[in-house]
C-alpha positions, 0 to 999 in steps of 0.5 A: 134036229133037221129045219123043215124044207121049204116045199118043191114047186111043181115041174113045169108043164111038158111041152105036151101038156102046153100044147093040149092046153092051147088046143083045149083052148082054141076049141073053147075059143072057138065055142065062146065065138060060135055060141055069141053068134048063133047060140048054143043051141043052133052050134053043132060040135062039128062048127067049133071043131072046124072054127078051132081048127081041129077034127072033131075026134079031137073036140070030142077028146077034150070034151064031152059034149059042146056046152062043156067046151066053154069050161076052161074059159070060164074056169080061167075067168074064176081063177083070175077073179079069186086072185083079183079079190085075194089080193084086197086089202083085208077087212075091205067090205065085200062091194068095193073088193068086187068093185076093185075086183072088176076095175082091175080085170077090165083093165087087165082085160084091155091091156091084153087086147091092146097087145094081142094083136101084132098082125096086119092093120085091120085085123082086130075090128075097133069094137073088139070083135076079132076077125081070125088072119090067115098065115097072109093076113088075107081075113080067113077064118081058119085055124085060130092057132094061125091068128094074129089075135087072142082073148 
C-alpha cells in the first residue's frame, strides 16, 4: 500500500519572470503616482512609461491600456487583505476581523515604509510622499528601479 505524498511546492520563479515582475510593478507604481497627481484621465500612457522608466512599447507589453496598469497594486493589496482576514480567529464577527484586518496592514504598511528607504537623508518626504533618488541622490525623477525608495 503506498502512503500519499505530500504535493511538491512550485519551482521558484526564473530570474525572468522576477524581473517582469519588478518591471510590471515599477509601471504600476509609477500609474498609482501619475494618476493621484493628475487623475487618470489627464495621464498619458507614455507619462508612466517614462516615470517607470520603461519605452512604451514595454508599457503596452504589460498592459493593455493605462487604467489596467494599477491591476497588480490592487491585486497584491487583496491577497494581502484575504491573508490578514484568513488568519483571525474563526468565529470572529465579521467587523472586528475587518478591524483586525486593517490595523494589522497599516502596521505592516508602516513597518515597510520605515525600512524602504536606505538612501540619502531627505529622500522620503515626512508625510510619505516619495521623491525617486537618482544613482547620486541628486532628487531626479528617473527610473524607479534606481530609487532608494518603494511602496
Amino acid at each position: 500500500m503506498t502512503e500519499p505524498t505530500a504535493p511538491t511546492p512550485p519551482p521558484a520563479p526564473t530570474l525572468t519572470e522576477r524581473r517582469k515582475a519588478a518591471t510590471q510593478l515599477d509601471i504600476a507604481r509609477a500609474a498609482a503616482e501619475l494618476f493621484a497627481d493628475k487623475g487618470p484621465d489627464g495621464t498619458t500612457a507614455e507619462e508612466i512609461a517614462s516615470r517607470a522608466g520603461v519605452a512604451l512599447r514595454t508599457f503596452y507589453r504589460y498592459f493593455r491600456n493605462k487604467q489596467d496598469a494599477v491591476g497588480p497594486l490592487l491585486a497584491s493589496g487583496a491577497d494581502r487583505w484575504r491573508a490578514l482576514l484568513d488568519g483571525t480567529p474563526p468565529g470572529t464577527p465579521l467587523r472586528e476581523a475587518l478591524e483586525i484586518a486593517a490595523v494589522a496592514s497599516c502596521r505592516s504598511r508602516a513597518r515597510r515604509r520605515r525600512r524602504a528607504c536606505a538612501g540619502p537623508a531627505g529622500c522620503c518626504a515626512p508625510h510619505g510622499t516619495i521623491r525617486h533618488c537618482g544613482p547620486s541622490g541628486t532628487g531626479s525623477t528617473r527610473s524607479p528601479r534606481r530609487s532608494c525608495c518603494r511602496w
